[in-house]
N, C-alpha and C positions, 0 to 999 in steps of 0.2 A: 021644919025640914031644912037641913041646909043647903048651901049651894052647890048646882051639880059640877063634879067635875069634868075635866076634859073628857077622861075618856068614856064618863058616861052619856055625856054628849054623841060622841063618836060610835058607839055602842049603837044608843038610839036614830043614829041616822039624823041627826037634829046640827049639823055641824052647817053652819051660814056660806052660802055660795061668795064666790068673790062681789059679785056684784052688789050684795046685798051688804058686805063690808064698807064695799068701798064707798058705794052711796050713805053708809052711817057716818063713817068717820069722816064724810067728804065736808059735814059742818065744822070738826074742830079744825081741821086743812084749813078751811077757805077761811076762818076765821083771823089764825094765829100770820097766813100770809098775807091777807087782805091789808091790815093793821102796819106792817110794816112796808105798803104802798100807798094807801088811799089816803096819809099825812101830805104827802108829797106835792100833791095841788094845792092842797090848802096852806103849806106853809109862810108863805106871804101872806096872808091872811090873818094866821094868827101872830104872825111877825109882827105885824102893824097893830095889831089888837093887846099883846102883853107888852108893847114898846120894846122890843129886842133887837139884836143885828143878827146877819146870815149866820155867824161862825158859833153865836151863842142858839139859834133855833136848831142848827144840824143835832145838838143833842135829845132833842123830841125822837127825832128819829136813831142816831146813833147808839142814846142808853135802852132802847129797846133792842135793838139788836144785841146789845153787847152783851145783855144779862140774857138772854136765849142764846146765844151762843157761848155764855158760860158755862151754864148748868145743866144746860142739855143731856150731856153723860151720866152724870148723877141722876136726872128725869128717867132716861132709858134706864140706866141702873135699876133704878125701882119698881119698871115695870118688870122687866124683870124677877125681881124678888115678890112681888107683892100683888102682882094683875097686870096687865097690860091696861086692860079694859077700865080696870078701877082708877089707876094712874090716869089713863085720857080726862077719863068723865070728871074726876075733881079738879083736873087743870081747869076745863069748860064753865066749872063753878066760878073758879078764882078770877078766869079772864070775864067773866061778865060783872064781877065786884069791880076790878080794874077799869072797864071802859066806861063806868057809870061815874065811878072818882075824877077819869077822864073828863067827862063833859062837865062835871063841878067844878073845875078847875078855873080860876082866877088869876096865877101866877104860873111865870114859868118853874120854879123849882117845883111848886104844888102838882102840874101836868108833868114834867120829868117824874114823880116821886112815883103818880099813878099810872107811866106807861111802864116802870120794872115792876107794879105789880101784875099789870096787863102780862109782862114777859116771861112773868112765874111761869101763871095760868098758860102761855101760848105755849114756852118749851116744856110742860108737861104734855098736850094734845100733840106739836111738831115732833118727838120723841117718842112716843109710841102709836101712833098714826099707820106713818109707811110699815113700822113692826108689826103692826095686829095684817096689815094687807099680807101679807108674807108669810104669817102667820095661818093665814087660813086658805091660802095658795099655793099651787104644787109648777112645778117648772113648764108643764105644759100650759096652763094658762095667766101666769104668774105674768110674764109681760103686757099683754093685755089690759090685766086690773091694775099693775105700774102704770100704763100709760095712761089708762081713765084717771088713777089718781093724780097723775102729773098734768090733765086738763084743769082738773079744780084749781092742783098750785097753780098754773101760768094763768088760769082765767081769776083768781085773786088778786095775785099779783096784776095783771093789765085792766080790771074791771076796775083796781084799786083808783085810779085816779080819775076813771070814769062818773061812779061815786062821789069822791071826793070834792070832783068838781063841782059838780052839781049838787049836790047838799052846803054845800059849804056858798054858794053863790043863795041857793036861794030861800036855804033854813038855818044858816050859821055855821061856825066850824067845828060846833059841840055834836052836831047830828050825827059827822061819820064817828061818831064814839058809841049815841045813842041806838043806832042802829044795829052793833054789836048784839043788843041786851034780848030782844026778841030772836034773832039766830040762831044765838045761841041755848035761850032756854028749847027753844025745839030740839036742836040738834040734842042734847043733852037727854031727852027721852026718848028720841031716837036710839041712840046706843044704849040706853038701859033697855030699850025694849027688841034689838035685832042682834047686839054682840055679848056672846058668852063670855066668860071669863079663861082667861090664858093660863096653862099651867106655871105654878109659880118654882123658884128655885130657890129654895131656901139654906144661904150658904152659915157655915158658920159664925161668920162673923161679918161685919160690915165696912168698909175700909174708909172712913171718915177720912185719914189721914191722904188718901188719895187722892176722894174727890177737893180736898180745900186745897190742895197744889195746884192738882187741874185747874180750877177755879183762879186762884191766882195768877199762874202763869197766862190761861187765856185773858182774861179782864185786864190786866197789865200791858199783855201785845196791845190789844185792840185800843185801850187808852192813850198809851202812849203816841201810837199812829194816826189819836185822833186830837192831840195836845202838841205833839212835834213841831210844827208852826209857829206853835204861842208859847213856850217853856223855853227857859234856859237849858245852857247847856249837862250844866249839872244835874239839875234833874232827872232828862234824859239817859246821865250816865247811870243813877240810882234805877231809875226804872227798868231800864238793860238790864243791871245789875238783879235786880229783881224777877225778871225773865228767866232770864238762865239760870239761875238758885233752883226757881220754884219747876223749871223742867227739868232737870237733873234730878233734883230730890223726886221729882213724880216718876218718871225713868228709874231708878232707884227700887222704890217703893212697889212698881206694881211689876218688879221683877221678884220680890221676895213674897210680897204680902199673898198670902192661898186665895183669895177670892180678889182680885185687884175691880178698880171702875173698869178698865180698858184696858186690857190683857196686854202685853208689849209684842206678843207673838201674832196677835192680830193686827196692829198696826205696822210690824213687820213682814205681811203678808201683804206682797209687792200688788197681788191683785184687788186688797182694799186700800190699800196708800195712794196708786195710782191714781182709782176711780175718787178719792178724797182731793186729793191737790187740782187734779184735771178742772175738776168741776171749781174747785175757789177759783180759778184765773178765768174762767167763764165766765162766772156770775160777775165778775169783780167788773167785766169787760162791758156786760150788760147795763149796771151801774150808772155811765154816762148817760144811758136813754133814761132809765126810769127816775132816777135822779135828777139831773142837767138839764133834762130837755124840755120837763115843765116850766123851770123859771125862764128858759130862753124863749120857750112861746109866750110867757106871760111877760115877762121886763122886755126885750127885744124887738117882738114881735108884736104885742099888746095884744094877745088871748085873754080872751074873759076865762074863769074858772073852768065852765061849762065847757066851752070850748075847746080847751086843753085837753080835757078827759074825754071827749068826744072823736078827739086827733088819735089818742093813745088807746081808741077801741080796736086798733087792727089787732095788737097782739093778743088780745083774747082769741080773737075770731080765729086767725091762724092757728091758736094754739087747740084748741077746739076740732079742728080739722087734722091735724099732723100730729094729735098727742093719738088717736087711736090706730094712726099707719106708723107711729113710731112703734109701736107696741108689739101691730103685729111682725113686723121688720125683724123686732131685737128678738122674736121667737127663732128666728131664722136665717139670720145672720152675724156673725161673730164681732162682739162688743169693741173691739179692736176699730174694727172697719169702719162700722155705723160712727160713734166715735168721732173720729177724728174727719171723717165726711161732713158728720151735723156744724163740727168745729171750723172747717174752711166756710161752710155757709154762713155761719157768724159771722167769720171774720168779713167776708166779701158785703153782706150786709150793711156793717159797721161800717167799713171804710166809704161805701156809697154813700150812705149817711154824712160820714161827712164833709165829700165834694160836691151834694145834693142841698144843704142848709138853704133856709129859706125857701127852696121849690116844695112846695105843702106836698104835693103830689108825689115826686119823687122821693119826700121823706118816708111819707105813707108806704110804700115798697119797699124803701131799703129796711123800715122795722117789719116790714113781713116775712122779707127774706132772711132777717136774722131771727127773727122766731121760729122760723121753721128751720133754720140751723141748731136753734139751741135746743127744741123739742125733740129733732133726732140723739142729740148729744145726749141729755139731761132724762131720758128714759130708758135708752140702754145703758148710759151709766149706770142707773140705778136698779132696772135689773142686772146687771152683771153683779156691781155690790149685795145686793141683798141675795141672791140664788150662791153667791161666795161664802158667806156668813154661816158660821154655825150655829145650828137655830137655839142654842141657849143664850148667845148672844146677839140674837136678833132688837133687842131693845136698846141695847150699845150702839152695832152697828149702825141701825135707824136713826138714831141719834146723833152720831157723826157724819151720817149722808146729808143729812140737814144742815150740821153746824157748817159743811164748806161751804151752802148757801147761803146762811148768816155772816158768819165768816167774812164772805166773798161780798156784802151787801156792809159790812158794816168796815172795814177796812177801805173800801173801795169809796164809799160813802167821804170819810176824813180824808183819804187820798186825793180825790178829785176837789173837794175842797179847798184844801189846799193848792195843787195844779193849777186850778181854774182861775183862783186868785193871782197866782204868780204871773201865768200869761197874760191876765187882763190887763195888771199892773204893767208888766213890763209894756206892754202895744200899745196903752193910754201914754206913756213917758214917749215912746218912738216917734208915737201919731196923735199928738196932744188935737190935731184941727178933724181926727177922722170924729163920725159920728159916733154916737154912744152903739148904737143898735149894729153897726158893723163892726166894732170895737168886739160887742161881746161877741158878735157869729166867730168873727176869726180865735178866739180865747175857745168857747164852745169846739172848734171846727180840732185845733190843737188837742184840746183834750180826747178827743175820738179818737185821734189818729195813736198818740201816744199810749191809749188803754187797748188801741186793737194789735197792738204788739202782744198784750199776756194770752192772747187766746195763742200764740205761736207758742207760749212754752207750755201752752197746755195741750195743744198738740203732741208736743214732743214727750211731756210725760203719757199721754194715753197711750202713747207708740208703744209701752213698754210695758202693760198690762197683761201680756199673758191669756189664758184661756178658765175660764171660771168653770167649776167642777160640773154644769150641766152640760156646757160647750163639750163636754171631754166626755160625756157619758155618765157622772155618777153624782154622789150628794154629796152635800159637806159632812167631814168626819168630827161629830164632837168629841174634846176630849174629859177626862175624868177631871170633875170638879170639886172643892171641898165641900157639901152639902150636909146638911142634916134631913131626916126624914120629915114628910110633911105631918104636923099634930092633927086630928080635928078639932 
């Protein structure tokens, strides 16, 4: 017998409540996010373990982002065409090949080689994830299972170094890899055994020529911003050069090509572009905490590993609390508002944080209150994106809600970086007699203040988001696409 389809699912009354969604896909979630936090403790760790320096370790963490936020599109793309469901489940394969290669690892190129395969695996499950949620949610409860989904991500992300600490202190820094391998094979039978298969869309033809510009032009941005420091200046001019080639020719392309990766009419639809960029200058602003502020409790401060992850338990906990009043909020008040509300709490979070450095206590609060800015943010953003999205391209969209988070973590990442170095350097030349540990707070303290300006223009793009077709009363309109009929 073969497999049922949608609508005999839907026939039979057999179609998966959200919650039963969100709890399945809530393993590839927490996986694919996890992964790119709970590094972050341990990276002095294994700094000192492969003999590396800061600027050479940031790539542990930055080519994992950068190849998930490359190909991501292309992931969605195929859920699209081929299963949503199918698409998750063989990421979940891939990433637990990845994090096994991970904890094998002996050098730093050999750990780089196996977090892009880790990255495969995660932007296949990160790109059809929030889609399958969406998928089997209708507007009425649709922010809700957003917002349960967006606990998993923020408790991933904040448990990340919770984790990380703690295994890494007191089983080595291979653990937070090995840990992966049982998650995920549960999670993995999990979805085989609660989520159906997605109707597929089988278009003519496939636009190869699209996805390898995309591909390009993003891997190119995100390198360059993470090389700009250390290159000449020619290079940078090539790499520019290469930017804009590969986004014009994509521009280009997926205005002629019949079945394009990412439609140019959808990202010309002011109410997905918005909720895309809003959210990179978030995330990016976030960055400094999840980032920065482990090495400053560990070099500055002198945090044991443990320790650190123990500090950065608030933001699960808030998240955990405020991702299911965000949810029910975004049912009920327009994405506009919620918005750019969640966005001033950030921001005021952020800046507390950094007139607060060093008061343990007061830090504690100011990451609360910025969690619970970003949680109101970062769930009605994303219901508003996805109830906007026409549902054939629900696996696109999903996959771009995501990338401004990679995006926003992997730029932000090389940016501060750099930053952080600049200040430290400059204030060690000014105040050659200050201490090392007040040296780095004031460099730390600079970099806060300097990254809580981007949530100001993310404000000012949410401002201009408009009202998404449930706000308004009605659904998204798809339109005709080039498909061929489905074969058995």
């Amino acid at each position: 017998m073969g497999k049922e389809t949608l609508s005999q699912i839907e026939s039979e009354s057999e179609m998966p409540g959200p919650y039963k969604i969100v709890a399945a896909t809530s393993f590839g979630v927490f996986l694919s996010a996890l992964d790119s936090s709970i590094i972050n403790v341990s990276l002095v760790t294994i700094q000192n373990s492969l003999g590396v320096v800061m600027s050479q370790t940031q790539w542990i963490v930055v080519a994992y982002l950068l190849v998930i936020t490359s190909i991501m599109p292309l992931m969605g793309k195929f859920g699209d065409r081929f299963g949503k469901t199918l698409v998750f489940q063989s990421g979940m394969l891939i990433f637990i090949t990845g994090s096994l290669l991970c904890a094998l690892s002996t050098t730093l190129p050999i750990l780089v080689g196996s977090r892009i395969l880790q990255a495969v695996g995660a932007s296949m499950m990160t790109a059809n994830g929030l889609a399958l949620v969406t998928y089997y949610t209708t507007p009425k409860n649709r922010g809700r299972a957003i917002g349960l989904n967006s606990i998993v991500l923020a408790a991933a992300l904040g448990l990340g170094p919770v984790l990380g600490g703690i295994l890494t202190e007191f089983f080595g820094w291979q653990s937070i890899f090995l840990i992966n391998i049982p998650i995920g094979i549960v999670g993995f039978f999990i979805v085989k055994k609660l989520i159906p298969e997605t109707e597929k869309i089988l278009e003519t033809s496939f636009d190869t020529v699209g996805a390898a510009l995309f591909f390009v032009f993003l891997f190119s941005l995100v390198y360059l911003v993470s090389v700009a420091t250390e290159t000449s200046l020619s290079l940078i001019i090539v790499y520019s050069i290469i930017i804009i080639i590969s986004l014009m020719g994509f521009i280009y392309r997926e205005q002629v090509f019949c079945s394009p990766i990412i439609p140019t009419k959808v990202l010309a639809d002011r109410r997905i572009s918005t909720s895309i960029f809003s959210a990179i200058f978030a995330y990016m602003a976030m960055v400094s905490v999840s980032y920065l502020i482990p090495y400053y409790l560990q070099e500055a401060l002198e945090f044991s590993q443990s320790a650190t992850g123990i500090f950065l338990v608030s933001f699960p906990l808030v998240i955990s609390v405020a991702g299911p009043v965000s949810g029910w909020v975004s049912e009920r008040m327009k994405a506009k508002y919620q918005t750019i509300i969640g966005l001033f709490v950030e921001m005021g979070g952020l800046i507390l944080l950094g007139l607060t450095l060093a008061n343990i206590p007061m830090m504690v609060l100011s990451i609360c209150i910025m969690s619970f800015g970003l949680s109101l943010f970062t769930v009605s953003n994303g219901n508003f994106i996805m109830t906007s999205a026409p549902k054939k391209y629900m696996g696109v969209i999903s996959a771009l809600t995501n990338i401004s988070r990679t995006t926003g973590f992997s730029i932000g990442i090389a940016a501060i970086t750099a930053v952080f170095g600049w200040f430290f350097s400059t204030i060690s030349i000014d105040n050659p007699s200050l201490e090392y540990a007040l040296r780095y707070e004031q460099a730390v303290q600079s970099v806060i203040f300097v990254f809580s300006l981007l949530i100001i223009i993310g404000i000012i793009i949410s401002a201009f988001r408009g009202l998404s077709p449930a706000e308004q009363g009605e659904e998204p309109v798809d339109e005709e696409v080039c498909i061929t009929p489905e074969r058995e």
